[in-house]
N, C-alpha and C positions, 0 to 999 in steps of 0.2 A: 504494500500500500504506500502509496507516495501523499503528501501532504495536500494537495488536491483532493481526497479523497473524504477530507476530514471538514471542506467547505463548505457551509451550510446555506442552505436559500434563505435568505429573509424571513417568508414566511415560514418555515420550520421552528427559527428562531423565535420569533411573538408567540407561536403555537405552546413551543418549549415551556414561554416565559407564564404563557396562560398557565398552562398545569402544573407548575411549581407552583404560582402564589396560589393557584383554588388549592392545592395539596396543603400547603403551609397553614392557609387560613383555615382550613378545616380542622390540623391540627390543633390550633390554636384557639380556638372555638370549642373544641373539646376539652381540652386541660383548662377551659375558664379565661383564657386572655381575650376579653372579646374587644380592647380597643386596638389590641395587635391583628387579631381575627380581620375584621374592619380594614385596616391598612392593604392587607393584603387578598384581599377578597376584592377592594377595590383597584388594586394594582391587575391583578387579573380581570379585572371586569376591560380594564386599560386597554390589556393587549389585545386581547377579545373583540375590542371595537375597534382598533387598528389593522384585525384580518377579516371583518367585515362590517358595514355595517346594518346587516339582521339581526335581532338579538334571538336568533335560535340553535344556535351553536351549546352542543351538549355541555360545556363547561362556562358557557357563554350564561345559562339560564342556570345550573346549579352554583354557580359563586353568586349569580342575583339572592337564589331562595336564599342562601347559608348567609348573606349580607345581609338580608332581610332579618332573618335568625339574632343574631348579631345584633340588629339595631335593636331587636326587641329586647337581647337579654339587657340594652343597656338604658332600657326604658324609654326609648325615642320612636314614638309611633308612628309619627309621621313620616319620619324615612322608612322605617320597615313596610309603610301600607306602598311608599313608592316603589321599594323593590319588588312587592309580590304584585300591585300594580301592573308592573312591566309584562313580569312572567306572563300571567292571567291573560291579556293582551298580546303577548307573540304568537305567532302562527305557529306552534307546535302542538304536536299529542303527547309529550313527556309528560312519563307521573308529577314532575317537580309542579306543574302546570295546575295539577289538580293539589296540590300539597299548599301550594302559595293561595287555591280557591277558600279552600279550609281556614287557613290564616288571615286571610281578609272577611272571611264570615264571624272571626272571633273576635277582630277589629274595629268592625262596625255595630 
C-alpha cells in the first residue's frame, strides 16, 4: 500500500466526523454529562448538515432524538420540543421518528 491509498474523500471524512460525535455524545449522555452530551450531538448534527442538507440521514435524525434527550434531561423544553420537532417533520419511516412522536405528546 503506498500513501495514496490512505487518502480520504471529503465526504468520508464529515461522515467519519458525524459518527464519532453521535458515538461520543451518546456516551456521554449515558454516564450523565449531558452538557458535554449537547456539545457533541451538536457537533455531529454539524457535519451531518455539511453532507446534506435533508435531515434524514440515519445518524443525521438519531443525534437530533438523543439532543433532544439531552435538552430534556437538562430541563430546556423548548429546544428538546425543536429537536423532536425536526425528526416528526422529516421524510422518514425511522422508529426514532415515532420515539421523538411520543416525546412531543409528553410535551404538550
Amino acid at each position: 500500500l503506498n500513501e495514496q491509498s490512505f487518502v480520504y474523500s471529503s465526504h468520508i471524512e464529515l461522515a467519519t466526523m458525524e459518527e464519532l460525535y453521535y458515538m461520543s455524545g451518546r456516551v456521554k449522555l449515558r454516564e450523565g454529562d449531558k452538557q458535554s452530551a449537547v456539545e457533541d450531538l451538536e457537533r455531529s448534527q454539524f457535519f451531518s448538515d455539511q453532507l446534506t442538507s435533508e435531515q434524514d440521514r440515519h445518524f443525521q435524525l438519531r443525534a437530533g432524538y438523543y439532543l433532544g434527550e439531552a435538552y430534556l434531561g437538562m430541563d430546556d423544553r423548548e429546544k428538546a420540543r425543536e429537536q423532536f420537532d425536526k425528526i416528526v417533520n422529516s421524510d422518514t419511516d425511522s422508529y426514532v421518528k415515532e420515539r421523538a412522536e411520543r416525546r412531543l405528546e409528553h410535551l404538550n
